[in-house]
N, C-alpha and C positions, 0 to 999 in steps of 0.2 A: 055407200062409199065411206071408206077411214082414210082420216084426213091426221096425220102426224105431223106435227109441229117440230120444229127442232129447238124449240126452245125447254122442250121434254112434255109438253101437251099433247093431247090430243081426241079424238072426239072419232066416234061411231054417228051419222046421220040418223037422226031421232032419238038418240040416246048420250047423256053428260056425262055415261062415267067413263074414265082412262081407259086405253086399249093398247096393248103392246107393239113390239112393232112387225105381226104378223097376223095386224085385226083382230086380236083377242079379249074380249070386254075385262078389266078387271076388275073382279069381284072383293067385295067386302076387307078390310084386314083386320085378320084375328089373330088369336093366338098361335098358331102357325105361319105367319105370313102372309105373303101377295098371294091369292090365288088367281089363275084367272080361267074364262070360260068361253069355249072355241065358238066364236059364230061363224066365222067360214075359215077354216085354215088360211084357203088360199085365195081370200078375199082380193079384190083390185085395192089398191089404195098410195096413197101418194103423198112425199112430205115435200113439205113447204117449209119455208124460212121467216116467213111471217102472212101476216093476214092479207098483207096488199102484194097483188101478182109482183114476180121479180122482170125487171127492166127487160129481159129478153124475150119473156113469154108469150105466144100468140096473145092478143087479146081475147076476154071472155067468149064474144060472139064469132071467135072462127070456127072456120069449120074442121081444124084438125084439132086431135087433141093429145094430150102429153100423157093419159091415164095408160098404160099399155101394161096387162099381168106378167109375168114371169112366164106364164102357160103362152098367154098371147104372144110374147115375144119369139119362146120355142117354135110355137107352132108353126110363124109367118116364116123364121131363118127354116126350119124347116122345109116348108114347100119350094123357098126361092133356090136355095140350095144342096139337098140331101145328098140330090145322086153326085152331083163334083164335091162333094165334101166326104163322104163314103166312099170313091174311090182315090178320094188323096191321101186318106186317113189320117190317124189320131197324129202320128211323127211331123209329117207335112203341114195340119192344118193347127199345129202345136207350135211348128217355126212361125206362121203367118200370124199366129196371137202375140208372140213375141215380138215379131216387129210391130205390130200394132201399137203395144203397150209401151216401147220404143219413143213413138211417135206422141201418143198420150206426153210421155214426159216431157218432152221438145215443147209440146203444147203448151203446157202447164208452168214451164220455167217460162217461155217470150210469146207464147198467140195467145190469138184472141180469143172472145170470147166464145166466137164462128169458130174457130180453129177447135177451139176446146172441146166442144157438142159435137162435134165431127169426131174425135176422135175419141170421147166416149164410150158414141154411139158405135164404133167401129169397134172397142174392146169388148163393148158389151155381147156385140153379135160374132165376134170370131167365139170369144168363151162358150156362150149357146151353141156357137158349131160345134164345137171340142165337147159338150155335153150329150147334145141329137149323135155325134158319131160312137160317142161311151156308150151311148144308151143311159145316160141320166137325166133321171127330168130335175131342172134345178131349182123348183118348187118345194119338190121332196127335201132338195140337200139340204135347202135355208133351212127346213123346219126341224129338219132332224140334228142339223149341225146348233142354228142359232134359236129355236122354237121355246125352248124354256128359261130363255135368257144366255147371257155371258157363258159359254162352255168352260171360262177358267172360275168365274167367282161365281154362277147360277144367278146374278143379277140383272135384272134389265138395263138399270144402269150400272155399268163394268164399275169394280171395285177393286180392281186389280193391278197391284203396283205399277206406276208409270215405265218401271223398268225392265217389263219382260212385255212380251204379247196379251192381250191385243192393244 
């Protein structure tokens, strides 16, 4: 398990050196740069805000858990919903991600913090729908979109003037 810090740490289990933010150990820096070296592409892993769980999280000994792949995520929107999302299609289930993300912001300006995870979780799984009905698996996109860093400066950490994207 990679375990990502946002304080820009992070840690491979059984292993101290840094690892990007797609579980990638990095290696050495030389004269060229950061390199780094793929142990699973598309590893599970999970960031945190610091070392002690945050105030809303299951405790350690529950039985559910928050660790969920981007694969895992597809694959579960996938089985609960395919065939009604296939025949709503991509126009249809492209309105419902909008009001989704709607909702997210209503959240985000006055709910709580129950409000908030609900509606996340809701953006997070209409977008997966709109990916399973494309036919993208959003594993691929991350890596190919964000896998070697910043797409505008090639940094892990963005260096890219505050005043344009990202």
């Amino acid at each position: 398990m990679t375990q990502i810090l946002l304080d820009g740490t992070a840690s491979v289990q059984g292993d101290d050196r840094p690892v990007d933010c797609l579980g990638n150990l990095q290696a050495r820096r030389g004269v060229d740069g950061v390199g780094f070296i793929p142990t699973n592409l598309f590893a599970e892993f999970s960031v945190v805000t610091s070392h002690e769980p945050p105030p809303h999280s299951p405790s350690p000994d529950s039985t559910t858990t928050a660790d969920v792949s981007l694969d895992d995520l597809q694959t579960l929107i996938r089985r609960m919903y395919f065939e009604k999302d296939q025949a709503r299609g991509i126009e249809g289930t492209f309105m419902w991600f909008m009001e989704e993300v709607g909702e997210l912001s209503a959240a985000l300006r006055s709910g709580t913090h129950q409000e908030r995870l609900g509606e996340f979780a809701d953006v997070l799984a209409w977008l997966t729908t709109l990916a399973n009905v494309a036919g993208v698996r959003l594993s691929d996109a991350v890596a190919f979109k964000y896998g070697a860093g910043c797409p505008g400066c090639g940094q892990f950490a963005c260096q890219c003037a505050m005043s344009g994207k990202p």
